[in-house]
N, C-alpha and C positions, 0 to 999 in steps of 0.2 A: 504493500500500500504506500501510495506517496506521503507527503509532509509537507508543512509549512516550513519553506527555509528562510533563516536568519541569516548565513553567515557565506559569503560569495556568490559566486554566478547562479542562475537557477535554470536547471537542467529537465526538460518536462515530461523524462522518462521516470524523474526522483521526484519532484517539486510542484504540486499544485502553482500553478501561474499563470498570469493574464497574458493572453495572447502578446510575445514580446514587441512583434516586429506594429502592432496595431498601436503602439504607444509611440511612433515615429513617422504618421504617414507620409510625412511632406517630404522626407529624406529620399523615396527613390526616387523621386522627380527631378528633385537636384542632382541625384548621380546619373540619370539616364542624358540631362543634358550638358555630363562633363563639368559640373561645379564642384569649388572646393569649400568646405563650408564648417561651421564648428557648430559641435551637439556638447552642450555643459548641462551638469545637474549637480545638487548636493550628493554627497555618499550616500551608500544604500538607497540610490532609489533605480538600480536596473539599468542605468547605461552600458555596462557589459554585458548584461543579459540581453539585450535591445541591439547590440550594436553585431555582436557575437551570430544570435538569430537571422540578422541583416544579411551578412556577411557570406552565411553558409547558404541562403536561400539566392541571392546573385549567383554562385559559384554554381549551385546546382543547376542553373536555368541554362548555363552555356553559352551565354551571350560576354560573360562578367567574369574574370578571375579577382575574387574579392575576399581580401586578407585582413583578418582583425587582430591585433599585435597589439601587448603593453608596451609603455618608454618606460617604465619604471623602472627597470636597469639600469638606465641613465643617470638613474638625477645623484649617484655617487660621483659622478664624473665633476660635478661641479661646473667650472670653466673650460676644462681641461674639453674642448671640443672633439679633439680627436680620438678621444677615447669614448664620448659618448654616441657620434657617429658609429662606431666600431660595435659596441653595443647594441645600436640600435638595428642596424643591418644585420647583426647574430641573430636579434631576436625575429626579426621577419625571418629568415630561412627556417629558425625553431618553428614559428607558427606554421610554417608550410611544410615541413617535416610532420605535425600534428596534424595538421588537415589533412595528411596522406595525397598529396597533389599528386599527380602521375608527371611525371621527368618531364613533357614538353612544356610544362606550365611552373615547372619549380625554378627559383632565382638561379643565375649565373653560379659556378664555382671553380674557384671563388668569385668572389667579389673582384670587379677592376682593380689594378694599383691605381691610387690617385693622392693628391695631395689633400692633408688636414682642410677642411671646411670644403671640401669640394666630394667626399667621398661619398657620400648619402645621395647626393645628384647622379653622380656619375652612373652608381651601381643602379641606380630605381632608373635611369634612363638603356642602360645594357640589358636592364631585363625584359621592362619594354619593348626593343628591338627583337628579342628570341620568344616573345609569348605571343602567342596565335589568338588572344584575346585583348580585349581592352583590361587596363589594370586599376582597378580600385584596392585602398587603402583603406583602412583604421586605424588612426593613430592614437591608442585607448593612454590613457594616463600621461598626455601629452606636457603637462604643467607638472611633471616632475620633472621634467627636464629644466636645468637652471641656467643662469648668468649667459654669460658669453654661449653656452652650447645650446639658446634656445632661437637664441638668434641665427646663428650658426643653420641650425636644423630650419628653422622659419622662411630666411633666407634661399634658401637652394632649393624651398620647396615654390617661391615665390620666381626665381630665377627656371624653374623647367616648367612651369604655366604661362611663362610671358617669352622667353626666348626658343623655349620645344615646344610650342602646345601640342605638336602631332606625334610627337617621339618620346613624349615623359605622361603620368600617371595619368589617365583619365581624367577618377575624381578623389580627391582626399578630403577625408573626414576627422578632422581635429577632434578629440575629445576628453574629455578633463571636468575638473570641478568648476573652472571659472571661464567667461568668455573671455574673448581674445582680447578685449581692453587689460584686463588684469595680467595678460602676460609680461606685459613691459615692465612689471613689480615684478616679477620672476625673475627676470633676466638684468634687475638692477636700477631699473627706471623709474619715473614718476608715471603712474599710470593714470593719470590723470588728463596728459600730455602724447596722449598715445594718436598720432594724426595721419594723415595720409601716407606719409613716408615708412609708415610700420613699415616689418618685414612681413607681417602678410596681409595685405589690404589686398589682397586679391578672393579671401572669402566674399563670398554674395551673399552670407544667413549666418545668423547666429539661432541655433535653436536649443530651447531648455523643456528638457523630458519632465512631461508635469507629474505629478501625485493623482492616486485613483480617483476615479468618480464614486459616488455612493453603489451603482447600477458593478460599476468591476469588484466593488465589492464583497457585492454579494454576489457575482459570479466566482469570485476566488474561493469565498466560502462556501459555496455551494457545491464545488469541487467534492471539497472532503465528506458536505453529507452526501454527495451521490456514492461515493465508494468506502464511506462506512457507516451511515446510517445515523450517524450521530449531527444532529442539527442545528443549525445557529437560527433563534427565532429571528424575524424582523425587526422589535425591537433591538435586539441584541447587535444584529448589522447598523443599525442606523447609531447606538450609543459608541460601537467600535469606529467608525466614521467619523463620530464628534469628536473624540478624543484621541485620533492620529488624525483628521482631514484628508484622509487614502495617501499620506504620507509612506511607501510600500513597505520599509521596513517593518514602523510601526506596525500596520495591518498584517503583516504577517508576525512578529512577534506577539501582541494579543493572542494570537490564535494559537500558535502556536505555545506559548503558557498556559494555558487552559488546556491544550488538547493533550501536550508531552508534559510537562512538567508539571501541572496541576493533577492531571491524570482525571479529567472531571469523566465521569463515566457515562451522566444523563446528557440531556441538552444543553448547548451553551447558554446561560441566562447571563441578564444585566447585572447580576450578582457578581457571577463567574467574571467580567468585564473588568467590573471595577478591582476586582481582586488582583486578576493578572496587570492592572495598569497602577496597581501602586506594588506588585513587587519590580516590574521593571524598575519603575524610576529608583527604588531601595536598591534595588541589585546595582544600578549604574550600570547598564550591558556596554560593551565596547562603545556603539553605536553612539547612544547618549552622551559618554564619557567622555568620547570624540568630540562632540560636539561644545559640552562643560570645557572642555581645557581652555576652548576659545574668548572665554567671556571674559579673562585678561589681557587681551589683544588690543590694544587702543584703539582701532578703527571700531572695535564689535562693543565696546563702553560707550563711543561716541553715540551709537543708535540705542544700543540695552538700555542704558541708565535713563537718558529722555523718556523713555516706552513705561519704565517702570515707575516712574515720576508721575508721569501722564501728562509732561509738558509737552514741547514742541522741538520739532529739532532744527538745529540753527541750518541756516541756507549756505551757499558756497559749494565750490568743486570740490573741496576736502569731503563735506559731508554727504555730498552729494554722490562721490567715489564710495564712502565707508556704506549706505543705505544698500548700494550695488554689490559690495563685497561681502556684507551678511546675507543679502538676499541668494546669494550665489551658495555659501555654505548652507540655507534651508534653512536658516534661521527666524528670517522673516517671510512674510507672504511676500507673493510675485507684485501684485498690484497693490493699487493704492485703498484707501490709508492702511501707514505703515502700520502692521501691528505680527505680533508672537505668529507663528506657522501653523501651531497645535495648542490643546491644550495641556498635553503631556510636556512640552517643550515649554511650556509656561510653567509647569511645575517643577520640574529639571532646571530651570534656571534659578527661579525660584529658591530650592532645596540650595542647588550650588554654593549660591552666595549666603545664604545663612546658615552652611553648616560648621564654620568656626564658632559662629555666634552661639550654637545651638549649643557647643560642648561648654561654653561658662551657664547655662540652665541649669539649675541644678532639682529644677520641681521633679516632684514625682509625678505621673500622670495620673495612677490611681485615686491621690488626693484630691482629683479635682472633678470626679465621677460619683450621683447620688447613686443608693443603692440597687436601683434600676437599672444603669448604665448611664444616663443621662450628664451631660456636663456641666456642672455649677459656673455658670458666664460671669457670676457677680465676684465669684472667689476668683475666677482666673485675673478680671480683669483690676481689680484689688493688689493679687501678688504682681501682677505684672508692673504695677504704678510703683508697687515698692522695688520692684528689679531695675528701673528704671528710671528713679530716683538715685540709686545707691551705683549704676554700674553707665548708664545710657552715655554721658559727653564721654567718659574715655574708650569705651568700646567705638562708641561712632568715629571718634578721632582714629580707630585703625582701618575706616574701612575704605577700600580702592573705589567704592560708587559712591564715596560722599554724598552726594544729594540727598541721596535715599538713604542715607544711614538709616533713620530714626524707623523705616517700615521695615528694613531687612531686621532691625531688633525686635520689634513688634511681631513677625511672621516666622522668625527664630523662637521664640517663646513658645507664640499660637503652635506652632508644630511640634512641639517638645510636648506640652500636655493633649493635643490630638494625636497624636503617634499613638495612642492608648487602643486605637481599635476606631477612630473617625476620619474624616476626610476634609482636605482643606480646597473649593474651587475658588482662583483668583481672578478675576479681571481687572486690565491694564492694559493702557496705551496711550499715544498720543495725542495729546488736546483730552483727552479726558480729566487732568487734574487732580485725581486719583488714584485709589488703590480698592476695589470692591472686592470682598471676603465674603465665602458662605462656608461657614462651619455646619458639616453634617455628621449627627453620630446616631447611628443606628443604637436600638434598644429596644428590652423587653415591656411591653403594659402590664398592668397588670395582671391584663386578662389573657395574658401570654400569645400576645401578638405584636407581632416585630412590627416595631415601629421607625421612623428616622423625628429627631428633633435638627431643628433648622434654624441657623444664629446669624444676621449679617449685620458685616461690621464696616465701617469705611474708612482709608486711612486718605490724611492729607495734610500739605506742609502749607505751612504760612511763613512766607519769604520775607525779606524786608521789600519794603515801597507799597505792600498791598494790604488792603483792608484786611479785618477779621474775616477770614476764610466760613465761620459756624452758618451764618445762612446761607451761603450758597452750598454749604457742604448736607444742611437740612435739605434742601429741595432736592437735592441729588440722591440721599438717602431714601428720600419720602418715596423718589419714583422706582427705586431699587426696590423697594421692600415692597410697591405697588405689585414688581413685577412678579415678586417671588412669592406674594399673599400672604406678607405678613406683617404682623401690627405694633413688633416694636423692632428696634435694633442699636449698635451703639456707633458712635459717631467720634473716632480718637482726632483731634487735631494737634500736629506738632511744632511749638513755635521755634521756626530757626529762624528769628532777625536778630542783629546783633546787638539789639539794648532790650534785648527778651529779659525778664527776672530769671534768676538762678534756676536751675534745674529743680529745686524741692521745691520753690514758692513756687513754679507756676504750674505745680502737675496739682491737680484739683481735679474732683467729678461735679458735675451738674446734672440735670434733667430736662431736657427740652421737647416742644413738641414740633413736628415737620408743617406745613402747612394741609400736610392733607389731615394730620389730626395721630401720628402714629409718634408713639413714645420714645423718645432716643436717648439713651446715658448717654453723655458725651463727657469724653476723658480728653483736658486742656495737658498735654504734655511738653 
């Protein structure tokens, strides 16, 4: 029986998978008219599987000799061009050694002699010459190639499209994490500054491999109930969809935790969902972890920290490159307004940044659960004001997203005592001016029926130059809580202007009402 894979290419003799080559339609059009063009997406989302597909189904039609090759051998070469030229021609002959080519269609051997930066030309134009088909390329992992040797490579691939059009490759297919603007940071440059003189301004497309639709979804899962019977309700697809946005990894690790690792034996339920989507993010799978290293990267703070603020993000080519560079790691959505990819990835970053803070928590979580299971909000939110009093300016003096110190301490907290067995959902983003919180903890009634209780909360700063933030921060509440149907919730504001009173004088609780009439603690911190 196949599997949900998690971890490299997906093979659909092993692997439940969405049709690969149907996640790239636009791609043979451009190779049938001889373009060269670049395909980028974030990690794990199927570009080798997609490209790999591509590749073997050209080759078999007999029109196409079409070869899909890593560069990632290369990118030890550094500058050192001639060794990753050397490299990269091993690893084309490797790949056609693997695709079993039959001798009239396999590269030259060797290779031409030629000189350093001229080698990779030379040889893709000799082979050219002795294959009895037109020659398409994949150049998969292309952005590991660095400095001096991508130019090098870029270069020669840009010089046998414009001075051989009829004696060098067909069509090449760039492929990598970033479009071809960001190669010029590869190779040492301002990518910013990347203009007509590139070394390869002769691509005609840049195209980026999207995340499922709800519809592939549930065709992916619908895979595994045809061939074992075990089923993913509708709602269940549709919660697994909100919570990765057909993000592919995602969708296939959900599923994949439930079906191998969970070993759920009934039906998948929204239960089962939520379960497998907080061990991931616990576990930190490579994937995620991969993705966490980044949020120290100052291009990827530029955009994170505004996002989690809910401010705005400053204008300029600077920002306007870093918006394009997270979007490119799948960080952010494609389109506009900017905001998080997932909600998983909102919680992953979430966790990231507050799990230094998490380890000076010292609450128990138990302590803060009636005998029911229920969470006591007025004891958390009590101990909180005193952890916050006693530890807040110098914890926030260590933290690298300054702005938002004072929520990543508040959500450090809040997660230390929901960790107990609840779940924390976040919204945040740009122009929002906020930070909206719903604490959900499942528990027993009395009458021994599982219930969930539901808490939300709203976090927001008060800068200098701007009024008291509480009534705008009530009406924002009022409609949140309209949204969620519920009739009270608390409202934390944090003063950081610089003639703010001390940190114990001005943390206080009060009581207010929203204008629709719904009750809010509000904690002045």
């Amino acid at each position: 029986m196949r599997y949900f894979n998690t971890t490299g290419p997906c093979d659909p003799e092993l692997h439940y998978m969405v049709p690969a080559i149907e996640r790239l339609p636009q791609a043979r059009q451009y190779i049938t008219f001889g373009q060269y063009f670049v395909v980028h997406a974030p990690r794990q989302t199927g570009k080798t599987t997609t490209l790999a597909a591509l590749a073997r189904q050209l080759t078999s039609e007999g029109e196409y000799l079409a070869l899909h090759f890593s560069c990632e051998v290369a990118e030890s070469a550094g500058a050192d061009y001639a060794r990753a030229e050397r490299a990269i021609l091993d690893r084309i002959r490797r790949a056609a050694e693997i695709a079993r080519l039959p001798a009239e269609l396999m590269p030259p051997s060797p290779w031409p002699e030629s000189e350093p930066g001229t080698m990779l030309g030379n040889g893709l134009a000799a082979w050219v010459e002795q294959c009895p088909r037109r020659l398409v390329l994949f150049f998969d992992e292309i952005d590991a190639v660095r400095d001096a040797s991508l130019i090098s490579v870029l270069r020669q691939l840009r010089d046998g499209f414009t001075m051989n059009r009829r004696g060098f490759v067909h069509s090449v297919v760039l492929c990598g994490l970033r479009d071809v603007r960001d190669y010029k940071a590869a190779s040492g440059g301002d990518p910013t500054r990347l203009g007509t003189a590139g070394p390869f301004n002769i691509k005609v497309k840049s195209f980026r491999i999207g995340d499922f639709t709800r519809d592939e979804v549930a065709t992916l899962y619908g895979q595994h109930t045809a061939e074992s019977g075990q089923e993913f309700t509708s709602r269940t697809i549709d919660l697994a969809f909100h919570y990765s946005q057909g993000q592919p990894w995602l969708v296939n690790a959900l599923a994949a935790e439930t079906t191998i690792e969970m070993q759920v034996a009934t039906s998948i339920t929204e239960e089962h969902i939520e379960i497998a989507k907080e061990r991931l993010i616990l576990a930190r799978a490579t994937h995620l972890d991969s993705l966490a290293a980044r949020l120290a990267e100052p291009r990827v703070r530029r955009v994170i920290e505004p996002l989690l603020a809910g401010g705005s993000l400053a204008g300029g080519a600077e920002y306007d490159e870093a918006v394009s560079y997270v979007r490119d790691l799948g960080l952010i959505t494609s389109g506009n307004p900017v905001r998080i990819a997932n909600p998983i990835y909102h919680e992953v970053i979430a966790r990231v940044l507050t799990t230094n803070i998490e380890r000076d928590v010292l609450a128990e979580p138990s302590s803060f659960r009636f005998a029911d299971g229920r969470l006591d909000m007025r004891k958390l939110l009590d101990e909180f004001a005193s952890f916050w009093k006693l530890n807040g300016d110098s914890i926030a003096a260590k933290q690298d997203y300054h702005e938002i110190a004072p929520h990543l301490i508040f959500m450090a907290f809040l997660q230390r005592v929901v960790n107990g067995g609840g779940y924390v959902d976040r919204e945040y983003g740009v122009g929002r001016g906020r930070i909206d919180l719903l604490v959900r903890q499942p528990y027993t009634g009395t009458d021994g029926i599982r219930r969930e209780q539901r808490e939300a909360i709203e976090l927001k700063i008060w800068p200098d130059k701007q009024a008291d933030p509480v009534a705008d921060g009530a009406v924002q509440l009022g409609a949140y809580l309209d949204l969620l149907e519920l009739q009270s919730g608390t409202l934390v504001i944090f003063d950081r202007r610089t003639d703010a009173a001390s940190i114990v004088e001005r943390t206080r609780f009060d009581v207010i009402t929203t204008p629709g009439g719904h009750t809010v603690t509000l904690l002045r911190a």
